[in-house]
MIVEXTI-211470 format. One line per 4 residues: number of its first residue (from 0); for each residue x, y, z of C-alpha. Coordinates in nm, 2 decimals, decimal comma. Example, Ala and Ser with C-alpha at 12.3 -4.5 7.8 and 13.67 -1.06 7.14 Angstrom:
0> 1,23/-0,45/0,78 | 1,37/-0,11/0,71;
This chain:
0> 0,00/0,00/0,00 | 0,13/0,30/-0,06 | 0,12/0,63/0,07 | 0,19/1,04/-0,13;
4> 0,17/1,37/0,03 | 0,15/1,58/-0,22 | 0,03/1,96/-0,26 | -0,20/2,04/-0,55;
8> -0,41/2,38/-0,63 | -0,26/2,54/-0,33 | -0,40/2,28/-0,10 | -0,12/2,10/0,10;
12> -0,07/1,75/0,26 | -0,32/1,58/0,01 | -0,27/1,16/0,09 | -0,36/0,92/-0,17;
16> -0,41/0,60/-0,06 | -0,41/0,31/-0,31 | -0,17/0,05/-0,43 | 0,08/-0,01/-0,73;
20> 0,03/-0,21/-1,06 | -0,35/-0,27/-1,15 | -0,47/-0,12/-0,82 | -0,66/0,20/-0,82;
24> -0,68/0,45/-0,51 | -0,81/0,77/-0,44 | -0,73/1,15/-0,25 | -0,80/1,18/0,06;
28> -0,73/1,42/0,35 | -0,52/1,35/0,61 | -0,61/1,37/0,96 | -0,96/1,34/0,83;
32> -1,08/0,98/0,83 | -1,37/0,77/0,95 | -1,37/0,47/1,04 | -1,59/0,15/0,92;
36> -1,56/-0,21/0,97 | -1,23/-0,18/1,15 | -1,10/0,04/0,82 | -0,94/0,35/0,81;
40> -1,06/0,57/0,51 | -0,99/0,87/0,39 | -1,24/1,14/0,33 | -1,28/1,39/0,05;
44> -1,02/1,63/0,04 | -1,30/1,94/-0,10 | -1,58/1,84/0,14 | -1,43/1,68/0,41;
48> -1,72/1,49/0,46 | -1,80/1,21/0,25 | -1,54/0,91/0,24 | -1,38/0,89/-0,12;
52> -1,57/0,55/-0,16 | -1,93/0,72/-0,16 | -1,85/1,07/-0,27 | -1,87/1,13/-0,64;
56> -1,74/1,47/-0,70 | -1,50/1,52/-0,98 | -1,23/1,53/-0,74 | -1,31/1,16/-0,64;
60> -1,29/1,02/-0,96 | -1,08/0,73/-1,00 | -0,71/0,82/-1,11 | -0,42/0,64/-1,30;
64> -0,29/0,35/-1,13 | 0,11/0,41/-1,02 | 0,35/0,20/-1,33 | 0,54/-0,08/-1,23;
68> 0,92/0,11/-1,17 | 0,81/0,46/-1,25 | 0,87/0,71/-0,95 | 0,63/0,79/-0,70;
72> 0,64/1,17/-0,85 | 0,57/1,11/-1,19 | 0,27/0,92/-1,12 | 0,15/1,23/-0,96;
76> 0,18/1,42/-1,20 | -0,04/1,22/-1,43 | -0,30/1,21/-1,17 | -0,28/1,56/-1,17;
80> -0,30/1,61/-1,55 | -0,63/1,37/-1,54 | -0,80/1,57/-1,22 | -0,79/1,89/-1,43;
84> -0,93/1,76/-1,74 | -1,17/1,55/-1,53 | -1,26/1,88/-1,43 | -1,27/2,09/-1,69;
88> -1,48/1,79/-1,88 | -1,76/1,85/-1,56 | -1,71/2,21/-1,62 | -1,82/2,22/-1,95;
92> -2,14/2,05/-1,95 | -2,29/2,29/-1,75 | -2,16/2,60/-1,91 | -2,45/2,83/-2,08;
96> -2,46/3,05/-2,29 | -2,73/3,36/-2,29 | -2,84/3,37/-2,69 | -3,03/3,02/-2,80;
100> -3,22/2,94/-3,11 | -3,52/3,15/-3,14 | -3,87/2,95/-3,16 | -4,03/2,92/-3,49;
104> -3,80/3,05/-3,64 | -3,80/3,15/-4,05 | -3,49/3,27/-4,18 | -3,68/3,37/-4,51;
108> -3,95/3,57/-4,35 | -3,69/3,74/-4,11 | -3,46/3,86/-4,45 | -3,79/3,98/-4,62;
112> -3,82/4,22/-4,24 | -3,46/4,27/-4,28 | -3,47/4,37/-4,70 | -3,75/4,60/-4,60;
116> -3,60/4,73/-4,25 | -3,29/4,89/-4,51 | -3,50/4,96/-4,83 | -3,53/5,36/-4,94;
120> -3,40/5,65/-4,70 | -3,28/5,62/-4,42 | -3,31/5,28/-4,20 | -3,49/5,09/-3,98;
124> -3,24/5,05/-3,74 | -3,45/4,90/-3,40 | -3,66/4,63/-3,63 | -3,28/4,53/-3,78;
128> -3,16/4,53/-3,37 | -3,44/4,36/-3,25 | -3,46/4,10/-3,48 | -3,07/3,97/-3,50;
132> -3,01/4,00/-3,12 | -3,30/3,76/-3,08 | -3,18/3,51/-3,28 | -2,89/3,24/-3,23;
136> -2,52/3,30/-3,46 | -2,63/2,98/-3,65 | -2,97/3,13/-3,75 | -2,83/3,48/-3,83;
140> -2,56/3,23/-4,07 | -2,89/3,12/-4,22 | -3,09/3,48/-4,26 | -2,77/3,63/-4,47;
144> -2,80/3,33/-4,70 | -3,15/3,36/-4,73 | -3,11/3,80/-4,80 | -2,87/3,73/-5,06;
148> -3,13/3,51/-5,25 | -3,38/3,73/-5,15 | -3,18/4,05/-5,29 | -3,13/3,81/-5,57;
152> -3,49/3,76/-5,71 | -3,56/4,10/-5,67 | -3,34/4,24/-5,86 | -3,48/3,90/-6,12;
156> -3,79/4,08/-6,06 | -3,71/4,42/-6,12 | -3,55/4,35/-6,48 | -3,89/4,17/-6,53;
160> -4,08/4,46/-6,44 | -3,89/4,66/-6,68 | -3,97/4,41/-6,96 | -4,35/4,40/-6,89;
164> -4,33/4,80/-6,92 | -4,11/4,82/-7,25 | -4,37/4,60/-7,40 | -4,67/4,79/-7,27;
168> -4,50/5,10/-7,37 | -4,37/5,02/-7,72 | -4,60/4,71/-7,84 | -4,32/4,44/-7,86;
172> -4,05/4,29/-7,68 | -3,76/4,42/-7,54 | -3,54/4,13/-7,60 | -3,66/4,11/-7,95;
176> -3,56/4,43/-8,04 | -3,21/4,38/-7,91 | -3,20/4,12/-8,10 | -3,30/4,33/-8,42;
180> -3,08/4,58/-8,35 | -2,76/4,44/-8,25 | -2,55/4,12/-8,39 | -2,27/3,90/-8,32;
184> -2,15/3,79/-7,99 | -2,24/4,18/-7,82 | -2,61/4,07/-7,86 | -2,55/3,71/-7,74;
188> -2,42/3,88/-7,41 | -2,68/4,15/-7,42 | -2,95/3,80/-7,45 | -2,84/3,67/-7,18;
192> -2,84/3,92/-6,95 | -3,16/4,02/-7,03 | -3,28/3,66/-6,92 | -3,14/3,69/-6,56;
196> -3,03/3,40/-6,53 | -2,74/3,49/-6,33 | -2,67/3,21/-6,06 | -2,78/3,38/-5,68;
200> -2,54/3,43/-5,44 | -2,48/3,12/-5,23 | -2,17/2,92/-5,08 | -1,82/2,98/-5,28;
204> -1,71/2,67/-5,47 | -1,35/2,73/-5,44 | -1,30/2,43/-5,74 | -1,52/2,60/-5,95;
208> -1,36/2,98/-5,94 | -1,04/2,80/-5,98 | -1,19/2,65/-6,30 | -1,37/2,94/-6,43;
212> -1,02/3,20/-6,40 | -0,87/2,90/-6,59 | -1,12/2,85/-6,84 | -1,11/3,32/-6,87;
216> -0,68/3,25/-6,92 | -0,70/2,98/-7,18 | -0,98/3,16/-7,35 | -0,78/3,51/-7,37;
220> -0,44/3,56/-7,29 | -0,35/3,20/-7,41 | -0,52/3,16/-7,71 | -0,48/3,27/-8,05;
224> -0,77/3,53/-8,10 | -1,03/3,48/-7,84 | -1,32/3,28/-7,72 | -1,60/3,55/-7,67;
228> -1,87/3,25/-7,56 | -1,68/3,15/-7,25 | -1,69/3,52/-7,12 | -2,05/3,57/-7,22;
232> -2,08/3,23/-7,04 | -1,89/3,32/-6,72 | -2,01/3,66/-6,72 | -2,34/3,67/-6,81;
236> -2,47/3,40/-6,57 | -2,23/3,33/-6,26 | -2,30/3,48/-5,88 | -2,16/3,83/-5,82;
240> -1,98/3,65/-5,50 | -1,85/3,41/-5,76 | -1,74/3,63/-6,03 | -1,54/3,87/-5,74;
244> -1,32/3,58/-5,66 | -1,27/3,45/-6,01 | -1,15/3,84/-6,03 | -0,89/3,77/-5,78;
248> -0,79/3,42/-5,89 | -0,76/3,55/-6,26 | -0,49/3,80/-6,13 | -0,33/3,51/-5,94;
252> -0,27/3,32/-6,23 | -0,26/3,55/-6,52 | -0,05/3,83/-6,37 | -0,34/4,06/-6,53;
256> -0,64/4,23/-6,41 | -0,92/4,10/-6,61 | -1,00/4,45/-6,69 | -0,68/4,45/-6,88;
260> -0,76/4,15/-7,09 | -1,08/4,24/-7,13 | -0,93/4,50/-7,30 | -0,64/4,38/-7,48;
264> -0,90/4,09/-7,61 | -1,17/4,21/-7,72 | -1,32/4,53/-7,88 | -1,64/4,80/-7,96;
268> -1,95/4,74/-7,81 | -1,89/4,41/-7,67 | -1,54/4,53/-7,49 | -1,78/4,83/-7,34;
272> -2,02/4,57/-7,26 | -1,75/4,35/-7,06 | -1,61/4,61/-6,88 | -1,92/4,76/-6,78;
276> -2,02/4,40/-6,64 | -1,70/4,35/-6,48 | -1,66/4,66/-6,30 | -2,04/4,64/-6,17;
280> -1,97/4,32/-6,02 | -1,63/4,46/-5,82 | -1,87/4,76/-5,70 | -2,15/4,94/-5,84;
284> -2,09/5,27/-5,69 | -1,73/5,27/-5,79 | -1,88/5,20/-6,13 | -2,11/5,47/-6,15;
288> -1,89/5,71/-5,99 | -1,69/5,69/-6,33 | -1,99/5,73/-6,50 | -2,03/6,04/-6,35;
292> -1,67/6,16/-6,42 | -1,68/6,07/-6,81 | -2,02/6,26/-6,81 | -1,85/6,56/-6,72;
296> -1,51/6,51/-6,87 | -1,41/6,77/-7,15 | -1,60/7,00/-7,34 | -1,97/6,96/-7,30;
300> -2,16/6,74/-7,08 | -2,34/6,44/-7,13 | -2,67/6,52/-6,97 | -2,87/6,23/-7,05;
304> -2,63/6,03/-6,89 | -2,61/6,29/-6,54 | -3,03/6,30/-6,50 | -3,10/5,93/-6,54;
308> -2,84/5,79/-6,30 | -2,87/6,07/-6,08 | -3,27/6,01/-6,07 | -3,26/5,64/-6,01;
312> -2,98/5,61/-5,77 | -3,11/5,91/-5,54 | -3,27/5,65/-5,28 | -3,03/5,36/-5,37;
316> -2,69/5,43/-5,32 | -2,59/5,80/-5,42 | -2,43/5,89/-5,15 | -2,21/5,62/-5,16;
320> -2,12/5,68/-5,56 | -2,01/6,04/-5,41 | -1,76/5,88/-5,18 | -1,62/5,68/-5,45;
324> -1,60/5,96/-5,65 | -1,39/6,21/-5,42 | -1,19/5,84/-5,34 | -1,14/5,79/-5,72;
328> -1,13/6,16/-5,87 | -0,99/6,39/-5,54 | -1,29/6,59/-5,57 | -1,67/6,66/-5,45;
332> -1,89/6,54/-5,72 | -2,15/6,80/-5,58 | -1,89/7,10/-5,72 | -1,70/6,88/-6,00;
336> -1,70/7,11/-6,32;
């Protein structure tokens, strides 16, 4: 049988009593014992009541059994190594947090609140608190999926909205007379983004932006002329998410921004076309903020251009268009001349 004082977590003369090989023991306090059926036992070192046999704090749990020729010392060590995680382990199951899941809840019906909380001037800033500091991180994961698709078919919508008008207005359909009007591959990617069929904004698949920039290099910079369908392809229908980090991974492996290419590849109206779509997808303010400054630039301005982007970004995102613009240009679009 044998006998360690040892002092542990600032409490000293701790006494396990146990035996060597295959034999377990247990901590005990010394000095404190009760007797039963003519045996000496130790009691819990924490409570100092209960005998180790019958007390089942985490303390008391059974501990490594001392190696044949290992040192006293080292033993205790391990015991003390398994005491701690014991009691961490015990720890953690009753840990709490204050946020849980919210009950019944609908991630779609809280991004349609959300959608209409920032819509127009000005926002609705205590439905947007109220509604995310009532719900878990794993449901708010779940509402921003659920805005971007929601974001997603309305802007689906809106293009459709514009169709339905164009024909009222006019008598036929919009897409038909782009197609009448324009040939070659600039009215293929004019087609098809007209149909909206532009995948929504979900997940990243890393393998597939790795595969798209690849497919954008081999069909450029690598090729002898250039394949206009696999940007019309990659352009006209992939995420906006997507597209930004086939942007990045394009420069990764090309050395070029696809800007560049996009220029060095193609030309006329479907190089405009590209460009236009590419530099929308890295930001639309940005975008329209050079709009702005070719408007203005030289002699004359280009007042069509001024009156219908100032009129339908006034509640969208104008003030933001006049950061980038001071960013881009060094001066206040309000007093550019």
């Amino acid at each position: 049988m044998a006998r360690v004082n040892v002092n542990i977590l600032g409490i000293s003369e701790l006494k396990w009593t146990g035996g060597s090989g295959a034999r377990r023991g247990r901590w005990g306090a010394p000095g404190r014992t009760r007797r039963a059926r003519g045996q000496t036992e130790p009691l819990c070192f924490r409570c100092l009541e209960q005998p180790v046999s019958s007390c089942h704090c985490v303390l008391c749990s059974p501990l490594p059994a001392l190696p044949p020729r290992r040192s006293p010392a080292v033993w205790v060590w391990s015991c003390v190594a398994h005491l701690l995680l014991t009691w961490a382990g015990a720890m953690a199951q009753v840990l709490r947090g204050t946020v849980t899941d919210f009950p019944g809840f609908d991630e779609r019906a809280d991004a349609e609140t959300l959608q209409k909380a920032m819509k127009g001037l000005g926002t609705d800033e205590e439905s947007i608190l109220t509604l995310l500091t009532s719900c878990s991180n794993a449901q708010r994961q779940e509402i921003a999926v659920a805005l971007k698709l929601c974001l997603h078919a309305l802007k689906g919508a809106e293009l459709r909205a514009i169709k339905q008008v164009y024909e009222e207005e006019y008598g036929s359909s919009l897409q038909d007379d782009v197609v009448g009007d324009t040939s070659g591959c600039y009215q293929r990617m004019l087609v098809v983004l007209l149909q909206a069929n532009r995948d929504p904004d979900a997940r990243i698949d890393e393998a597939q932006v790795e595969q798209d920039a690849q497919a954008l290099f081999q069909a450029g910079e690598l090729k002898w002329g250039t394949d206009e369908e696999k940007f019309i392809t990659i352009f006209g229908t992939r995420s906006v998410s997507h597209l930004r980090r086939v942007f990045d991974k394009y420069m990764t492996i090309s050395g070029f921004q696809i800007e560049e290419t996009i220029d060095r590849e193609t030309s006329g109206n479907l190089e405009q076309l590209l460009l236009a779509v590419a530099k929308s997808i890295r930001s639309i303010p940005a975008y329209l903020a050079e709009t702005f400054y070719y408007a203005m630039k030289g002699a004359g301005t280009d007042d069509h251009t001024l009156i219908r982007v100032v009129v339908s970004r006034s509640e969208i995102d104008l003030y933001n268009i006049r950061k980038e613009f001071r960013k881009n240009f060094g001066t206040s679009l309000l007093f550019h001349d």
